[in-house]
N, CA, C and O atoms as CSV, one atom per row, in Angstrom:
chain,resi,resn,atom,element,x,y,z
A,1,UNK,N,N,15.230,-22.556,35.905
A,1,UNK,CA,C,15.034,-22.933,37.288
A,1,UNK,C,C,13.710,-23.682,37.409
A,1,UNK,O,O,12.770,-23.216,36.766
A,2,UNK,N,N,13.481,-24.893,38.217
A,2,UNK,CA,C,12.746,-25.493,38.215
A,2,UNK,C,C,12.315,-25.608,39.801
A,2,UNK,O,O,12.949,-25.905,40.814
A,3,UNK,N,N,10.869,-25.218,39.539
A,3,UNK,CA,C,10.445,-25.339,40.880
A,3,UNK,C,C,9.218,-26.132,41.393
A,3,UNK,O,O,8.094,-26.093,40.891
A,4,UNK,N,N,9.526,-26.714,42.258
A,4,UNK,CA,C,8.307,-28.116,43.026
A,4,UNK,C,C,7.059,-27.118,43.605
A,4,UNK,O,O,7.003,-26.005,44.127
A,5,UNK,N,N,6.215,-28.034,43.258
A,5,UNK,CA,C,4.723,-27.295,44.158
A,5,UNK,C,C,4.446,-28.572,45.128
A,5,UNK,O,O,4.758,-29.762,45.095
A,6,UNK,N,N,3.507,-27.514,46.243
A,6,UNK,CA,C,3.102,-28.822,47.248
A,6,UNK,C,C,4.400,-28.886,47.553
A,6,UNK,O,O,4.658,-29.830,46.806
A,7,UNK,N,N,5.525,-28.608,48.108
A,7,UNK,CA,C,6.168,-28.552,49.110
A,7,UNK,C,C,6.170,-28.327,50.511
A,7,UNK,O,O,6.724,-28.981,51.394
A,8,UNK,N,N,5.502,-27.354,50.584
A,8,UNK,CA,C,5.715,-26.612,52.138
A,8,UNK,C,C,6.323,-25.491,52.126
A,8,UNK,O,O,6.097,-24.614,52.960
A,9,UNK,N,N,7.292,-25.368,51.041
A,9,UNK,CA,C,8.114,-23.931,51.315
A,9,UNK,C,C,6.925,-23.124,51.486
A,9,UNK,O,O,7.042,-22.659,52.620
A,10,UNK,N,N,5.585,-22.601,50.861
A,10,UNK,CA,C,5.035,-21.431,50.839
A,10,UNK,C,C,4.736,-21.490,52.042
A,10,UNK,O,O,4.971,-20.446,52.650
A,11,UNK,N,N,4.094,-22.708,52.919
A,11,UNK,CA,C,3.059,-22.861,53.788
A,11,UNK,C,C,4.506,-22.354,55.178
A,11,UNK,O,O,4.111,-21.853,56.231
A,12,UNK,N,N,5.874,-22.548,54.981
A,12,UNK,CA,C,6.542,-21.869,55.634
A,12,UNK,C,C,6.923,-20.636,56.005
A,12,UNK,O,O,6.852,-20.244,57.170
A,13,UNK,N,N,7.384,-19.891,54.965
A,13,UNK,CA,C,7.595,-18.491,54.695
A,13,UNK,C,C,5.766,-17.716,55.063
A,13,UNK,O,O,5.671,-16.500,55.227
A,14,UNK,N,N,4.776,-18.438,55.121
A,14,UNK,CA,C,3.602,-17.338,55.494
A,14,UNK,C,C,3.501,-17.973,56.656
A,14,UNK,O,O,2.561,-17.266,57.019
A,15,UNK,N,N,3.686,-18.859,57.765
A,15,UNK,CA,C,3.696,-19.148,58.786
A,15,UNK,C,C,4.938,-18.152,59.435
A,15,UNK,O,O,4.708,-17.666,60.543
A,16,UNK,N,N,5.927,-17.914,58.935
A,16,UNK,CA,C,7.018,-17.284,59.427
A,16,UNK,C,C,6.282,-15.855,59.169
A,16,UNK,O,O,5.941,-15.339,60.233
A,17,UNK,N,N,6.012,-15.223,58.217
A,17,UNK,CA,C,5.619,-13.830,58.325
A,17,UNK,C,C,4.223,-13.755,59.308
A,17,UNK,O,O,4.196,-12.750,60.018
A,18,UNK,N,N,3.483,-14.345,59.396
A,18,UNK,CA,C,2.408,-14.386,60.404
A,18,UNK,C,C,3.130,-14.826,61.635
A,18,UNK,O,O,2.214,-15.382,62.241
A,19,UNK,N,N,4.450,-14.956,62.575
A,19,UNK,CA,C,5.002,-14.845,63.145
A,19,UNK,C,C,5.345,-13.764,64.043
A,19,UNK,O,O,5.260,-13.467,65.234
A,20,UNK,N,N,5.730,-13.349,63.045
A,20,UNK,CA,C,6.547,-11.648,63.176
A,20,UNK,C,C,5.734,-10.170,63.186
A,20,UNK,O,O,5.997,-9.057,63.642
A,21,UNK,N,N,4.064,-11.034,62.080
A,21,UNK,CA,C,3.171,-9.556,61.786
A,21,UNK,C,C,1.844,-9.750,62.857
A,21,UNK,O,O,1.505,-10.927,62.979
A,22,UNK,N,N,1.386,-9.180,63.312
A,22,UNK,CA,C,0.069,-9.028,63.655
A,22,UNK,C,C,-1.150,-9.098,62.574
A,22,UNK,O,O,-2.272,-9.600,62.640
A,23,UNK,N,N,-0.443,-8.368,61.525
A,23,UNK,CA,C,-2.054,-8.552,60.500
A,23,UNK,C,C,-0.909,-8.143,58.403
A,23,UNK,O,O,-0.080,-7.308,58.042
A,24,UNK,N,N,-1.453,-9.043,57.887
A,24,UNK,CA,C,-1.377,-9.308,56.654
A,24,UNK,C,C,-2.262,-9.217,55.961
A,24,UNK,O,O,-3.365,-9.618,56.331
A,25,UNK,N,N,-2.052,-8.601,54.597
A,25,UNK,CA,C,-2.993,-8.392,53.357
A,25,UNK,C,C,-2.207,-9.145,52.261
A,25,UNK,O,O,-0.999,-9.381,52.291
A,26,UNK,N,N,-2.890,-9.412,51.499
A,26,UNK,CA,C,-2.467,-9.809,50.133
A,26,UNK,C,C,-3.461,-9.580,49.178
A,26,UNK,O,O,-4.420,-8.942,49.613
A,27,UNK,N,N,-3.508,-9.874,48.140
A,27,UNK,CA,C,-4.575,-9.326,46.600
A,27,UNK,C,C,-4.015,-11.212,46.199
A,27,UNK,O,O,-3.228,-12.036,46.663
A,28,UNK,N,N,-4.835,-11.135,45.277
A,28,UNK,CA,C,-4.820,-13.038,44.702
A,28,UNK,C,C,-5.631,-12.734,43.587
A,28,UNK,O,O,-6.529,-11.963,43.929
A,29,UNK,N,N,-5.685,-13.096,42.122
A,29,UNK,CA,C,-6.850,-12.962,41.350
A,29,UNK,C,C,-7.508,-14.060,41.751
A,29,UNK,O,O,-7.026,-15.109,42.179
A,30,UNK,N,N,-8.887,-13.703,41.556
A,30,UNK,CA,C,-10.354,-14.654,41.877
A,30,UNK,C,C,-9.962,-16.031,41.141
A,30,UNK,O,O,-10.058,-17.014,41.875
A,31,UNK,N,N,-9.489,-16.307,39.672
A,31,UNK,CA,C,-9.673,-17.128,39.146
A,31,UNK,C,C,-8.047,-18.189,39.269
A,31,UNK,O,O,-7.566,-18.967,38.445
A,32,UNK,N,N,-7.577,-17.794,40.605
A,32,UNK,CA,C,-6.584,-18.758,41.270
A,32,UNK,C,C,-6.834,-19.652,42.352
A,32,UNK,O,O,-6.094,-19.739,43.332
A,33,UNK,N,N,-7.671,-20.186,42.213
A,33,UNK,CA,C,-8.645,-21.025,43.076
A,33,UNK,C,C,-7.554,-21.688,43.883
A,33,UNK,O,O,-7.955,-21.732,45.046
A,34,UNK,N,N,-6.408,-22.199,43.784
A,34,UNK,CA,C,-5.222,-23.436,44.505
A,34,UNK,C,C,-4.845,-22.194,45.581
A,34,UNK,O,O,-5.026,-22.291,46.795
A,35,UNK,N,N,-4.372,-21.189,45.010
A,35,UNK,CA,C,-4.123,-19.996,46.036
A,35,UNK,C,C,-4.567,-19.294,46.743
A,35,UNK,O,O,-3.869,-18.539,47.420
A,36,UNK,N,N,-6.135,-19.328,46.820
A,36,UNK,CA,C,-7.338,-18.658,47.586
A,36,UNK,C,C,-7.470,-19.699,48.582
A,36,UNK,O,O,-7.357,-19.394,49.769
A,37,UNK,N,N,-7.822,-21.553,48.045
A,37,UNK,CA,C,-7.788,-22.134,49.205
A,37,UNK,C,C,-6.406,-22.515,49.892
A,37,UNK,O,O,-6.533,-23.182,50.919
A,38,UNK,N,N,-5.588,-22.321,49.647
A,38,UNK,CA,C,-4.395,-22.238,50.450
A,38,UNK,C,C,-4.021,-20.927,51.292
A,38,UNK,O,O,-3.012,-20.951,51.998
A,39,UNK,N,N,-5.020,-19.508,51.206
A,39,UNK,CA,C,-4.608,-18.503,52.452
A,39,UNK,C,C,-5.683,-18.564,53.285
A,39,UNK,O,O,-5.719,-18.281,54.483
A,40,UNK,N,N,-6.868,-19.089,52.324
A,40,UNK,CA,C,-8.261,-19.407,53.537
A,40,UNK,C,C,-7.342,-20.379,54.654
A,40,UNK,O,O,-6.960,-20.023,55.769
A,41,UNK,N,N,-7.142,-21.576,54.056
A,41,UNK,CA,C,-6.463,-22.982,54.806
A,41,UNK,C,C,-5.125,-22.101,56.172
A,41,UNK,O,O,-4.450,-22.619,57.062
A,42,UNK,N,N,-5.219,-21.075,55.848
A,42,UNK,CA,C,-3.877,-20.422,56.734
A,42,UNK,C,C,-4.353,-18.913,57.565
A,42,UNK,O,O,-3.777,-17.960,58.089
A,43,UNK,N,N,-6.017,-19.446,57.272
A,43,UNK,CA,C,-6.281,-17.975,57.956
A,43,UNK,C,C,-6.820,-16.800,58.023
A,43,UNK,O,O,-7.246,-16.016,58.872
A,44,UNK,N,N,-6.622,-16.931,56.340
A,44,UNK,CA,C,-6.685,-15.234,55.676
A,44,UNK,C,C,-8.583,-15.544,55.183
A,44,UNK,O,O,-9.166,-16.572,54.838
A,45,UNK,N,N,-9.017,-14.238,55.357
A,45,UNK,CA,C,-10.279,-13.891,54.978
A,45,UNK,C,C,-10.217,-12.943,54.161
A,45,UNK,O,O,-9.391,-12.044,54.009
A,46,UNK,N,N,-11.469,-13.294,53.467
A,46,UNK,CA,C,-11.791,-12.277,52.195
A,46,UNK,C,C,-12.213,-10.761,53.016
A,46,UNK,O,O,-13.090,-10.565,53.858
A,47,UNK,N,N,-11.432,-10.013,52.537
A,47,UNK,CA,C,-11.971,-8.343,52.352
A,47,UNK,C,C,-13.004,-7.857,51.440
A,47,UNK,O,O,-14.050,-7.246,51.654
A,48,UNK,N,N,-12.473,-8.263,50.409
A,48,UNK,CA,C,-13.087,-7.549,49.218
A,48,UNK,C,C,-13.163,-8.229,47.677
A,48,UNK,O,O,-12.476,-9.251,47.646
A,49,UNK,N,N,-13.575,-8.041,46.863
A,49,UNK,CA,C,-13.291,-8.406,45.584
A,49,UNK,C,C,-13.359,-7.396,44.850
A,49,UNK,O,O,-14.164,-6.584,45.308
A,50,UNK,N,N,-12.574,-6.867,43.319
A,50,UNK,CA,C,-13.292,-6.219,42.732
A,50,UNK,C,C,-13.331,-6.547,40.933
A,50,UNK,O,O,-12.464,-7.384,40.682
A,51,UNK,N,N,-14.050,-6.136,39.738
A,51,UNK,CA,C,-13.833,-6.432,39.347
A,51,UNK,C,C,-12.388,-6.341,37.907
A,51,UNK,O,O,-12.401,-6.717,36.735
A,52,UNK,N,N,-11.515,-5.794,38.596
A,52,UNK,CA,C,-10.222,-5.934,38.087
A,52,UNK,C,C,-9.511,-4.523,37.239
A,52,UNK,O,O,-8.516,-4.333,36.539
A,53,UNK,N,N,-10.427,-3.863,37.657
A,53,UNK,CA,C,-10.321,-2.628,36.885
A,53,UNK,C,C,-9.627,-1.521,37.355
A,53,UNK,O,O,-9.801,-0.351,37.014
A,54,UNK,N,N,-8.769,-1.993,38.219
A,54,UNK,CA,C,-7.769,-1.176,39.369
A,54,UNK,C,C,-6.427,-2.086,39.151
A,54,UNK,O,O,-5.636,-1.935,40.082
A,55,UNK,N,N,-6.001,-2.956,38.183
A,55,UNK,CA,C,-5.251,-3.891,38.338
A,55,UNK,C,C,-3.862,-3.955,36.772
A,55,UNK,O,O,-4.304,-3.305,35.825
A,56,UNK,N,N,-3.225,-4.237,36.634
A,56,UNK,CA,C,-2.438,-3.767,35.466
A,56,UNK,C,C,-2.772,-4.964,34.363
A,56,UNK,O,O,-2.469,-4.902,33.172
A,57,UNK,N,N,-3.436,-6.027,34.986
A,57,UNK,CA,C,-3.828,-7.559,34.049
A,57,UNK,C,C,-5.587,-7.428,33.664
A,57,UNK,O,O,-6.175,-8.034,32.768
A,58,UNK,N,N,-6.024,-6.689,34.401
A,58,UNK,CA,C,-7.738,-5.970,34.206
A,58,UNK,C,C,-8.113,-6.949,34.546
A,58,UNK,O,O,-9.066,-7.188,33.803
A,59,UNK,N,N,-7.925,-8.217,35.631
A,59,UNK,CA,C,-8.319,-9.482,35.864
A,59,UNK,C,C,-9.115,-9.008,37.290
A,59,UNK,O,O,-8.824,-8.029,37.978
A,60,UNK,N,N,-10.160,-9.948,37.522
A,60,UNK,CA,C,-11.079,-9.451,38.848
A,60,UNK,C,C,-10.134,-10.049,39.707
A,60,UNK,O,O,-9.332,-10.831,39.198
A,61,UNK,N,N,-10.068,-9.757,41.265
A,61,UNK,CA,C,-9.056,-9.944,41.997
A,61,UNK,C,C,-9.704,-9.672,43.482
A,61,UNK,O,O,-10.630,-8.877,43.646
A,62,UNK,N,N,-9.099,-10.436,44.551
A,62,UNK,CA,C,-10.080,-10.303,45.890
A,62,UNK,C,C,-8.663,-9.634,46.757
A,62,UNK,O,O,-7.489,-9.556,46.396
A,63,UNK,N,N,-9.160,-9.323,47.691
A,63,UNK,CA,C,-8.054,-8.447,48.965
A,63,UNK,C,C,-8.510,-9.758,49.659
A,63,UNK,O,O,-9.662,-10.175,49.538
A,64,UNK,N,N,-7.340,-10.538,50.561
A,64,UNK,CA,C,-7.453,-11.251,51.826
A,64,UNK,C,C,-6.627,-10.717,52.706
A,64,UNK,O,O,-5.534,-10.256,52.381
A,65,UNK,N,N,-7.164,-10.735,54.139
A,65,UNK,CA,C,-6.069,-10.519,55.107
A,65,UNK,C,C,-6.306,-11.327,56.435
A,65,UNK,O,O,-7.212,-12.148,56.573
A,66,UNK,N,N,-5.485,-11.031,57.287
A,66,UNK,CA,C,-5.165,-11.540,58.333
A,66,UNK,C,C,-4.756,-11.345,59.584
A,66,UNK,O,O,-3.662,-10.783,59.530
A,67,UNK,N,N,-5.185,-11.582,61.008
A,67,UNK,CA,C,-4.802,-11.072,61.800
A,67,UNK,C,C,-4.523,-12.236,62.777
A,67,UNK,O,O,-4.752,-13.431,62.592
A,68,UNK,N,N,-3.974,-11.629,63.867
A,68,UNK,CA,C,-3.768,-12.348,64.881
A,68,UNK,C,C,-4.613,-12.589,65.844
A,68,UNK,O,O,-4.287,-13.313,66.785
């Protein structure tokens, strides 16, 4: 299966769940930079970071969330 980036599908489906939710969390590892500025770009603020040691990849990783 082959899938396009820079579509829009994502920027849809989290416009649609920020629809329906009042407030959203997600986890992102730190060193996914395209995906951190794409939930900032939609909203989401940093909670937290930590450094990865709560995680099954031991990779450092930030909490973002979101509200209405």
């Amino acid at each position: 299966m082959r899938f396009e980036i820079r579509t829009g599908i994502g920027k849809q489906l989290l416009r649609k769940a920020q629809e329906e939710q009042s407030h959203l969390q997600l986890w992102v590892f730190q060193q996914n930079i395209a995906a951190i500025a794409f939930y900032e770009a939609m909203g989401f603020r940093l909670i937290r970071q930590t450094d990865g040691n709560g995680n099954e990849e031991n990779a450092p990783d930030a909490l973002y969330a979101w509200s209405r």
